[in-house]
KOLZA-145790 format. One line per 3 residues: number of its first residue (from 1); for each residue z, y, x of N, C-alpha, C. Coordinates in Angstrom, 3 decimals, decimal comma, padded with zeros to 6 digits. Last residue first. Example, Ala and Ser with C-alpha at 12.3 -4.5 7.8 and 13.67 -1.06 7.14 Angstrom:
BEGIN
2 = 007,080/-002,250/012,850/007,140/-001,060/013,670/007,870/000,030/012,900; 007,800/-005,690/013,190/007,800/-004,500/012,300/007,800/-003,300/013,200
END
This chain:
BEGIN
257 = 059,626/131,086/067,542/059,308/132,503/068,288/058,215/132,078/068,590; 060,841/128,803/066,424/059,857/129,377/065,805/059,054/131,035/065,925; 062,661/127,806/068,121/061,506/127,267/067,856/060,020/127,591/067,156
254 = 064,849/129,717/067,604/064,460/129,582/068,816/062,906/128,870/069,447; 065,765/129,833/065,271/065,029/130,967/065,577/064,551/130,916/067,050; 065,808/126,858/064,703/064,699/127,294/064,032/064,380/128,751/064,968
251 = 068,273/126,297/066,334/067,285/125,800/066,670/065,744/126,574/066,315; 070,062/127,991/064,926/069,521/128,511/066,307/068,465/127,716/067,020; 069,746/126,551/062,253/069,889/127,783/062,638/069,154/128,405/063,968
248 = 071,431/123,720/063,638/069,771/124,310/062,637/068,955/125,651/063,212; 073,831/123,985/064,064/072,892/123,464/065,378/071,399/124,382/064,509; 075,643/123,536/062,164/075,945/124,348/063,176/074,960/124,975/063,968
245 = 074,500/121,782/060,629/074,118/122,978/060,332/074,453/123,644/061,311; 074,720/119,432/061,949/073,153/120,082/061,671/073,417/121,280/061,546; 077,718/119,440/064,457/076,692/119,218/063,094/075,649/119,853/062,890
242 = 077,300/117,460/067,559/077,302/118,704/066,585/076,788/118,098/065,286; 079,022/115,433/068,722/078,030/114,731/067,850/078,156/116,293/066,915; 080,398/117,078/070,645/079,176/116,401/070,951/078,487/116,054/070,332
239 = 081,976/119,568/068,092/082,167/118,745/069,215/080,652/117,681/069,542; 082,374/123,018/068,127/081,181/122,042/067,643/081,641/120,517/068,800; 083,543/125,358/069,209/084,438/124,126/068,202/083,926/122,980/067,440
236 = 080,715/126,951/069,620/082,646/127,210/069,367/082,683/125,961/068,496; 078,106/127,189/070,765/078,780/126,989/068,952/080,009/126,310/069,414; 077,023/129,154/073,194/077,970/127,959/072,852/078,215/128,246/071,762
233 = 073,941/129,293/074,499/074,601/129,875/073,889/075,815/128,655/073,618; 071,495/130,626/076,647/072,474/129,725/076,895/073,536/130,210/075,658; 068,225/130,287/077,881/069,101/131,058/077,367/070,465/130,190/077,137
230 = 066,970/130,644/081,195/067,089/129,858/079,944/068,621/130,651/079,359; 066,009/131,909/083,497/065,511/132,384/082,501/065,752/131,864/081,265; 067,138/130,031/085,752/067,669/131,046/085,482/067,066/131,925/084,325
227 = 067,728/126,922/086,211/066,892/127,478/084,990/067,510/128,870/085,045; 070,138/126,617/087,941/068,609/126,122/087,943/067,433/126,371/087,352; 072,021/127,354/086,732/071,849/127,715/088,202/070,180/127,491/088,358
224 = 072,037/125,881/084,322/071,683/126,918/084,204/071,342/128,099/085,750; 073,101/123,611/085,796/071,548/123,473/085,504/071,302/125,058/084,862; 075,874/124,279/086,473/074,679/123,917/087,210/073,178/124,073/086,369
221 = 076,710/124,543/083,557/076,626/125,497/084,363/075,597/125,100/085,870; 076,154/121,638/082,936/075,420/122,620/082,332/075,640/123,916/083,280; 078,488/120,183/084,619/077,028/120,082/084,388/076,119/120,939/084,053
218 = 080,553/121,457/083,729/080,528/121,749/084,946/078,979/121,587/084,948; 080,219/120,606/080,825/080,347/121,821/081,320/079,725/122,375/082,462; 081,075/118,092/081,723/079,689/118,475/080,931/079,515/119,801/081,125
215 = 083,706/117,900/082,759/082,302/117,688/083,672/080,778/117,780/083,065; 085,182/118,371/080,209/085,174/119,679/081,246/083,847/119,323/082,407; 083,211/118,201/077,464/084,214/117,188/078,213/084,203/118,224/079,175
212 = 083,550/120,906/074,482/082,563/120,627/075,580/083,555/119,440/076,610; 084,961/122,275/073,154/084,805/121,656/072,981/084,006/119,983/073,779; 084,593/124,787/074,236/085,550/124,064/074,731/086,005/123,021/074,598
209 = 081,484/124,908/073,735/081,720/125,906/074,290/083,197/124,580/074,993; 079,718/122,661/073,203/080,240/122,960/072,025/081,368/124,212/072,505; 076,014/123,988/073,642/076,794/123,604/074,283/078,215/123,766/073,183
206 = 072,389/124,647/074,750/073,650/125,038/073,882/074,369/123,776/074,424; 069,876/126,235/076,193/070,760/125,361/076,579/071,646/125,525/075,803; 066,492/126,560/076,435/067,564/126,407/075,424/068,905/125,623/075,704
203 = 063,601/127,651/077,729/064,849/126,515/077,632/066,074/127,602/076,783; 060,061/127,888/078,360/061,499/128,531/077,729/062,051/127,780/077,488; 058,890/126,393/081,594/058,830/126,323/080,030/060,183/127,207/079,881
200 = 058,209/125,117/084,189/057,966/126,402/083,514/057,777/126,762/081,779; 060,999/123,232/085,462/059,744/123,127/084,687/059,365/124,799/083,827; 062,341/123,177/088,407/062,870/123,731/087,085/061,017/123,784/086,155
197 = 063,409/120,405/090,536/062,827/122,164/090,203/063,041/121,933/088,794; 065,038/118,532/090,473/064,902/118,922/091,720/064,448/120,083/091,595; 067,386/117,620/087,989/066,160/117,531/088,668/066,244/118,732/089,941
194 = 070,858/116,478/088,632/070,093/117,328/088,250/068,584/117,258/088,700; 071,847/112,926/087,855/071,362/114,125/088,972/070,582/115,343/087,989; 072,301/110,316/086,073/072,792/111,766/085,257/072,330/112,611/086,427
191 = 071,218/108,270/087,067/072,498/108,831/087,436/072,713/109,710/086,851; 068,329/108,650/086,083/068,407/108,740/087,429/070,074/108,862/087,763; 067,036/108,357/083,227/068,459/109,399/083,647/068,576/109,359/084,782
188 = 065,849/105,861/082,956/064,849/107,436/083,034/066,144/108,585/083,672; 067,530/104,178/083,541/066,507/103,831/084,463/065,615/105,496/084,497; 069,325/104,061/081,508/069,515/104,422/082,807/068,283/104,395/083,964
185 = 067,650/103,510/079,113/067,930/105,289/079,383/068,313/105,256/080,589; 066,867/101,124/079,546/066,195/101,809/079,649/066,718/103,072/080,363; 070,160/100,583/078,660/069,248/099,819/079,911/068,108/101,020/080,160
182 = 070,000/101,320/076,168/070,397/101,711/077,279/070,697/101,451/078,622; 068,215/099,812/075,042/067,696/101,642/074,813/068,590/101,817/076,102; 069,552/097,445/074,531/068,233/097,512/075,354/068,009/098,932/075,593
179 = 071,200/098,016/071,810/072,303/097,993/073,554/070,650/098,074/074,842; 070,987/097,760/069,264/069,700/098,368/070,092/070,307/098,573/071,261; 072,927/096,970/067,931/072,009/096,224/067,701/070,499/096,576/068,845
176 = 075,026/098,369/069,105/074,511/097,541/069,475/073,589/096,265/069,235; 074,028/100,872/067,067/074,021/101,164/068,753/074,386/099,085/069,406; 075,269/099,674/065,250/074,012/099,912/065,049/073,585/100,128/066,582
173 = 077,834/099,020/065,382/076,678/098,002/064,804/076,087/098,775/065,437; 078,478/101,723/064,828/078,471/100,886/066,243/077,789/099,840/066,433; 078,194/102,569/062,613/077,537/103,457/064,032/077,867/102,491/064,707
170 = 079,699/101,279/061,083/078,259/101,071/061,214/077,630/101,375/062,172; 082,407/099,917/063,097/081,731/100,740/061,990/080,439/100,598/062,371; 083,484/098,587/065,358/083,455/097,663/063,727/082,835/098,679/062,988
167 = 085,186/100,574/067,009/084,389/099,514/066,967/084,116/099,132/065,487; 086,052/103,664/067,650/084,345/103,322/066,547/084,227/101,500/066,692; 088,223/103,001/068,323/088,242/103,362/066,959/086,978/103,617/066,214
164 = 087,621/102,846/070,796/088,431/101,965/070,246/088,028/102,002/068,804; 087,088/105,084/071,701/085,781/104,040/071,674/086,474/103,569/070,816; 089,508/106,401/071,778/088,302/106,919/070,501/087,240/106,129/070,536
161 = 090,861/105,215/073,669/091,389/105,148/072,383/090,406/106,015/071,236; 089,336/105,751/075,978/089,606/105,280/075,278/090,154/104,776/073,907; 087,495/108,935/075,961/088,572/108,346/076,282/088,567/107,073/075,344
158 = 084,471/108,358/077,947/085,268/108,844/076,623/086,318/108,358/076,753; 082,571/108,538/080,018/084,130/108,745/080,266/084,604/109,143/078,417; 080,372/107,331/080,285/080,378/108,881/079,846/081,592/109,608/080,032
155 = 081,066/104,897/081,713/079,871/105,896/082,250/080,057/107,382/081,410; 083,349/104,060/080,395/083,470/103,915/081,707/081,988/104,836/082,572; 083,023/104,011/077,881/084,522/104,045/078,409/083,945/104,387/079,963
152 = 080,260/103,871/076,977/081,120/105,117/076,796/082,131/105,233/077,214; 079,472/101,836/078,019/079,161/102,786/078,532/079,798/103,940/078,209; 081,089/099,776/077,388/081,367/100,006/079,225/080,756/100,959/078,839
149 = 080,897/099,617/074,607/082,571/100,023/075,467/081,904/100,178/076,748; 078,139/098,485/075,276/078,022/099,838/074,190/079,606/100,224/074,683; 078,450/096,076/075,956/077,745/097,109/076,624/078,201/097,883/076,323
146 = 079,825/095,033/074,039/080,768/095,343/074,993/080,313/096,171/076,229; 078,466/094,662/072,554/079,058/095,650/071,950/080,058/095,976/073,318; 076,336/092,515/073,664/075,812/093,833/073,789/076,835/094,970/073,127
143 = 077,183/090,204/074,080/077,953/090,524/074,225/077,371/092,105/073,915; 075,071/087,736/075,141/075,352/087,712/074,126/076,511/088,558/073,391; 074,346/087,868/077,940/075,392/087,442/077,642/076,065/087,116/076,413
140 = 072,817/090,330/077,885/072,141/088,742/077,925/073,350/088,006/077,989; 074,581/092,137/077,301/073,645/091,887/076,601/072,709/090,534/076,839; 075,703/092,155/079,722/076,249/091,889/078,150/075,480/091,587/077,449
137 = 073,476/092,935/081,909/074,484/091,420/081,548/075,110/091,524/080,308; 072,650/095,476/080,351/071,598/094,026/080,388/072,416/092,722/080,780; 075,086/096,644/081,758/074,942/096,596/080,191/073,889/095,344/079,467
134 = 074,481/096,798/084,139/075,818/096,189/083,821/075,855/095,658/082,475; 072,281/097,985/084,567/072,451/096,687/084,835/073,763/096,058/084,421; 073,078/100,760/083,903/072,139/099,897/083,389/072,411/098,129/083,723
131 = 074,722/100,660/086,600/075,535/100,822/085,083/074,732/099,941/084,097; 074,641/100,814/089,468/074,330/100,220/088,318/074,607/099,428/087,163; 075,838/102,799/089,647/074,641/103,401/089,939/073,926/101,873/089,143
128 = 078,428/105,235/087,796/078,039/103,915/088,503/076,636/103,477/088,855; 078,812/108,141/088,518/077,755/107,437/087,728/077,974/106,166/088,344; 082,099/108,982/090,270/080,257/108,865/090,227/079,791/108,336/088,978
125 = 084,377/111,194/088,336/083,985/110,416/089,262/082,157/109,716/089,459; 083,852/115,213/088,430/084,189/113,776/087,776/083,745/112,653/088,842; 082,826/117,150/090,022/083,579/117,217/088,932/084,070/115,784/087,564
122 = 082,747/116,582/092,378/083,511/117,133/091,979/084,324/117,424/090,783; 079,322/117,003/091,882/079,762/116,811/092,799/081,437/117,322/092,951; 077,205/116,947/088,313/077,943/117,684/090,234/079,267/117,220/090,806
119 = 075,686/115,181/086,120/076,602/115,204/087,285/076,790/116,424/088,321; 074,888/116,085/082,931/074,681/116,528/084,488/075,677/116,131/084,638; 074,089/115,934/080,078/075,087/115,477/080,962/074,536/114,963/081,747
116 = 073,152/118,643/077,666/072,722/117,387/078,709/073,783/116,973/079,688; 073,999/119,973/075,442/075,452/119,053/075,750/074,386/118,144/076,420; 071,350/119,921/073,813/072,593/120,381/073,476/072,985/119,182/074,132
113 = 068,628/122,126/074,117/069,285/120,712/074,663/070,377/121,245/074,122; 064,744/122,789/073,909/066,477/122,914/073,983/066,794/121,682/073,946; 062,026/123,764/075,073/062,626/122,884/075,270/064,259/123,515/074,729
110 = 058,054/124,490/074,297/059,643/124,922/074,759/060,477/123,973/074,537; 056,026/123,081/075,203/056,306/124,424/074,985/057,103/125,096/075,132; 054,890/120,206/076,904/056,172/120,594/076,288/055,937/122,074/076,370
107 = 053,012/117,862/078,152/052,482/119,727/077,643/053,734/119,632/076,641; 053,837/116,444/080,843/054,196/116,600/079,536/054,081/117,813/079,145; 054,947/116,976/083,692/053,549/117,690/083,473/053,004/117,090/081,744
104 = 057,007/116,682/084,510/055,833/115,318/084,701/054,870/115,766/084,222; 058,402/118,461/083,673/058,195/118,366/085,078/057,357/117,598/085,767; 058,739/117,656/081,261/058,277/118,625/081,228/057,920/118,518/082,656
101 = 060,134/114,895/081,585/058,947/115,512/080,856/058,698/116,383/080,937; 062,393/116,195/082,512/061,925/115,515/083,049/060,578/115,438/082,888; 063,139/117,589/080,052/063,466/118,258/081,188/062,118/117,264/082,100
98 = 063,939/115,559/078,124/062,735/115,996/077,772/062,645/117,622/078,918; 065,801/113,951/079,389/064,483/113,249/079,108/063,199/114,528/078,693; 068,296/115,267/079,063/067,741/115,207/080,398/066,282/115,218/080,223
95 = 068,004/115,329/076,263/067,886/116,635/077,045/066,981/116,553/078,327; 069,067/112,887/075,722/067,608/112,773/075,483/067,449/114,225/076,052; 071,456/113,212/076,460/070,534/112,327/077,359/069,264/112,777/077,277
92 = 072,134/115,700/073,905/072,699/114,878/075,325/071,956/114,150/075,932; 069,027/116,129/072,294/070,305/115,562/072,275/071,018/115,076/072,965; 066,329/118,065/072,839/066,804/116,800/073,123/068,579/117,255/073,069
89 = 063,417/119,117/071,709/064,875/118,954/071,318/065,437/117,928/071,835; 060,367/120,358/072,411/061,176/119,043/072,093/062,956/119,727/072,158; 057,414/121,984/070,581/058,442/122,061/071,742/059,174/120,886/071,326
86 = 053,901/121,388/071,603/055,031/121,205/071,146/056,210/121,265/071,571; 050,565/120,189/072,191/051,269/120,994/072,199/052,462/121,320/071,421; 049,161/118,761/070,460/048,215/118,435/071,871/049,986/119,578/072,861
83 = 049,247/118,343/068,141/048,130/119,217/068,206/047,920/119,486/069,959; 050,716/115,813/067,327/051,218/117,260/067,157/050,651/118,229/067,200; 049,637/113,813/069,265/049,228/113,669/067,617/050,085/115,056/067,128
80 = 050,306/114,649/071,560/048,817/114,702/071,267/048,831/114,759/069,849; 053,483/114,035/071,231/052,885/115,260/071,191/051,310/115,584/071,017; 053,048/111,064/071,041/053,661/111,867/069,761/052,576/113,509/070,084
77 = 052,109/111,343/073,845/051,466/110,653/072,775/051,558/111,539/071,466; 054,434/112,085/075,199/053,225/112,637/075,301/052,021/112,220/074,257; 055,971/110,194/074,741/056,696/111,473/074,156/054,990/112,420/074,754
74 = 054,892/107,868/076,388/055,318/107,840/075,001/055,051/109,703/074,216; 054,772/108,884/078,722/053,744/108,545/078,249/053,748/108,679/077,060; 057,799/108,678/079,543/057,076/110,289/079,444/056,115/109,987/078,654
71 = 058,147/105,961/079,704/058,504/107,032/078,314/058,155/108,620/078,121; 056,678/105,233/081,654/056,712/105,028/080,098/056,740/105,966/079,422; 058,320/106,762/083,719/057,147/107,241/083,353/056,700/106,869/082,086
68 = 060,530/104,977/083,884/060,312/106,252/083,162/059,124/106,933/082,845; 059,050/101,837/082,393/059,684/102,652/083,409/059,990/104,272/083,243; 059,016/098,489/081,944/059,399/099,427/081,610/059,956/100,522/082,341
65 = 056,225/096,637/082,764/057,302/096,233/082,517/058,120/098,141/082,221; 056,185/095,253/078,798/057,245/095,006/080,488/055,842/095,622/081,610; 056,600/097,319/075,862/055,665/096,467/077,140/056,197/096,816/078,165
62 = 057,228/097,256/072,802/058,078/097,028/073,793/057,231/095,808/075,133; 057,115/099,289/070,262/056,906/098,385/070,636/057,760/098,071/071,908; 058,996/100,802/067,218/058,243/100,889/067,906/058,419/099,152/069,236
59 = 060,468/100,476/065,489/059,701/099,519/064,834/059,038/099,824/066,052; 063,786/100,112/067,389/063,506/100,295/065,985/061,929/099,621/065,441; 062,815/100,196/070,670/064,018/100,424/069,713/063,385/100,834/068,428
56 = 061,206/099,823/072,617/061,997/099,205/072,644/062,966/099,143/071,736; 060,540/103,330/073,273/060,050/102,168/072,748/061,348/101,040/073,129; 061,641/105,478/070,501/061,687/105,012/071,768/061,097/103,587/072,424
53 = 060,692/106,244/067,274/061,593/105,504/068,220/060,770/105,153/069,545; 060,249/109,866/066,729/060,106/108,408/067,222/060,676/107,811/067,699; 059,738/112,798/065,095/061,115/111,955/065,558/059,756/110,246/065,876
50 = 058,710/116,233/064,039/057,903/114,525/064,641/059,699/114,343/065,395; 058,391/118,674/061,459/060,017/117,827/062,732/058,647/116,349/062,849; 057,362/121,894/062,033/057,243/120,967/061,434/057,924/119,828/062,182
47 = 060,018/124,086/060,419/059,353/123,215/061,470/058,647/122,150/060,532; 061,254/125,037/057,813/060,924/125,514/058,776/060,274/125,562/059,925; 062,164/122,724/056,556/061,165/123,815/055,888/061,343/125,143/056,624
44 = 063,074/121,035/058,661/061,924/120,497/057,914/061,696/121,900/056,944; 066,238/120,897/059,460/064,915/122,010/060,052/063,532/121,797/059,414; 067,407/119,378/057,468/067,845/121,404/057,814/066,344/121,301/058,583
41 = 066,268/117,056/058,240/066,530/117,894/057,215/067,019/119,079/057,108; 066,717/116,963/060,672/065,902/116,768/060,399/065,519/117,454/058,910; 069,890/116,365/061,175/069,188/117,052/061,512/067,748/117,667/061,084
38 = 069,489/113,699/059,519/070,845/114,819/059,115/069,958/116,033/059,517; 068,108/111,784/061,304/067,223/112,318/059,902/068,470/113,579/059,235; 068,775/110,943/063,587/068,059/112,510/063,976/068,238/112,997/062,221
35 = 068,936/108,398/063,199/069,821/109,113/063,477/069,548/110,267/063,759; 066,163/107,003/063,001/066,708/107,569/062,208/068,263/108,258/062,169; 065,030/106,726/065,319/064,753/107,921/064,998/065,601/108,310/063,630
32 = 067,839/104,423/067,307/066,355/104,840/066,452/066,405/106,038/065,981; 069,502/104,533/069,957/069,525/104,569/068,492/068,117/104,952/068,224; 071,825/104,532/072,432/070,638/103,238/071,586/070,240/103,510/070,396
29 = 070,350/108,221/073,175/071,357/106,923/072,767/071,303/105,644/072,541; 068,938/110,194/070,871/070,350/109,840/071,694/070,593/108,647/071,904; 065,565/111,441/069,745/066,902/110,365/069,281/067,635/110,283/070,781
26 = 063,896/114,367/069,877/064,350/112,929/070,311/065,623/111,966/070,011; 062,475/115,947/067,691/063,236/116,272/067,948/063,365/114,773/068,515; 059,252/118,219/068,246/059,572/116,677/068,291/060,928/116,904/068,545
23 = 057,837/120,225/066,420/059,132/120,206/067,344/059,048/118,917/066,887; 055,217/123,451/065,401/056,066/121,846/065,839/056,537/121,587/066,453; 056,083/125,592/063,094/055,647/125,327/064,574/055,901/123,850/064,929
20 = 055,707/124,476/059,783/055,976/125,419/060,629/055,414/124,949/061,995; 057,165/121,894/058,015/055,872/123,084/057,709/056,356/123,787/058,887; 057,789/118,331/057,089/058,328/119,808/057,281/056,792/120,270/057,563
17 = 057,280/115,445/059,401/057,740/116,375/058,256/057,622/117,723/057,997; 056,646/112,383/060,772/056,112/113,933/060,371/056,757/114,040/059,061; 057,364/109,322/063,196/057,631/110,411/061,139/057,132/111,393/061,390
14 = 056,365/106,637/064,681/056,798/108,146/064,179/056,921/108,522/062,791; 056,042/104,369/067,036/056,062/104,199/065,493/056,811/105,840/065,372; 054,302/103,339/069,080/055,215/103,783/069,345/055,380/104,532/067,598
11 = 052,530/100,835/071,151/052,357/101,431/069,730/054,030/101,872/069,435; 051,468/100,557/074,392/052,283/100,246/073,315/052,268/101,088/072,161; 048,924/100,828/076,018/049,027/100,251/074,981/050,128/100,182/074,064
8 = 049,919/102,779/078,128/050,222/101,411/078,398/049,602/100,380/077,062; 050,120/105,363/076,462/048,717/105,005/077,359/049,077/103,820/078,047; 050,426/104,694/073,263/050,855/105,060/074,235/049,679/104,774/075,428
5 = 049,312/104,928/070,081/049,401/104,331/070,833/049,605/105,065/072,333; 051,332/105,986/066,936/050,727/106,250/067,890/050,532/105,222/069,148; 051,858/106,108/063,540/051,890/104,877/064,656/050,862/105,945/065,847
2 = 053,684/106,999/060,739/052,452/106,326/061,840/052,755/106,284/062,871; 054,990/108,514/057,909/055,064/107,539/058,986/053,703/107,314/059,597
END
């Protein structure tokens, strides 16, 4: 564990593990770094794995006022304390995030993503534009689980009857004990839009092939429009919350070229 300071001053709390090339892998979601730790473990004697919480979430800090650039700042930090250089992993959203970063001129090496969720035009209904804001009323409302239903019922499109059935478990607690992360995340996600250019880094695009929601898909095939040198593979029958091991594997031979 330690502590890095961000170039706003905030102190942004990390782990180091493992032996090999280094890979910051990013947390999903309202959730702290410790939802990465499944992951984390498969790739640790192979990589070396840096995870942080975000700011605003878990032990790291939280200075107003909060913007994307922040969080580039942040994930640039980690990376100084990495050797200045590093590839990132991002997990559905956190994909977008570490795309973005890279384009902000974040010394990112190489980049994979599993399952970033892109909007195009068509293939589902809009992003509500303000969604974030919808979720900061629950949440100042004293209501932040009902953030956590609007965003997956109504911004990611899960179906209902499977939000339903995470209420009351730990995972859900837990995502609304940290409902603030997703406030934030809408503010760095821009709507789910694709970026505008393509950052000069090797990319990694995986995906659970049919498993996949059909506008995630649609998503990813766009952004591979966009990244024409990124590689693109689907683990068959892996659904969104992949498993480590599925995922490990192609992470390591991809991270450690």
């Amino acid at each position: 564990m330690g502590t890095v300071i961000s170039a706003d001053g905030t102190p942004i709390d990390f782990d180091r593990t493992g032996s090999g090339p280094p890979v910051v892998v990013l947390s999903a979601g309202p959730n702290d770094r410790s939802s990465s730790r499944p992951l984390v473990d498969v790739l640790k004697p192979f990589l070396t794995v840096y995870t942080y919480d975000h700011r605003g979430r878990g032990r790291s800090g939280d200075t107003s006022p909060h913007t994307a650039e922040r969080e580039f700042e942040d994930l640039a930090a980690v990376i100084a304390e990495a050797g200045g250089s590093a590839g990132v992993f991002g997990h559905s959203g956190s994909g977008n995030i570490a795309l973005d970063a890279a384009l902000h001129g974040v010394p990112i090496s190489r980049i994979a993503m599993y399952e970033p969720p892109y909007v195009v035009e068509g293939a589902r209904s809009a992003i509500p534009p303000d969604w974030g804001m919808t979720v900061q009323r629950a949440i100042d409302a004293g209501n932040p689980g009902e953030g956590i239903y609007y965003w997956l019922a109504e911004v990611i499109e899960v179906p209902a009857e499977f939000v339903t059935q995470m209420r009351g478990t730990p995972f859900w607690d837990g995502m609304s004990a940290q409902a603030q992360g997703l406030v934030y995340d809408a503010e760095v996600l821009r709507g789910f839009t694709l970026p505008s250019a393509a950052p000069d880094v090797p990319a990694l695009v995986l995906d659970g092939g049919g498993m996949a929601l059909p506008w995630v898909r649609a998503g990813i095939d766009a952004l591979l429009e966009l990244l024409p040198g990124a590689r693109h593979e689907s683990l068959e029958g892996q659904p969104h919350d992949v498993a480590p091991d599925a995922i490990a594997p192609v992470l390591i031979k991809f991270f450690a070229e």
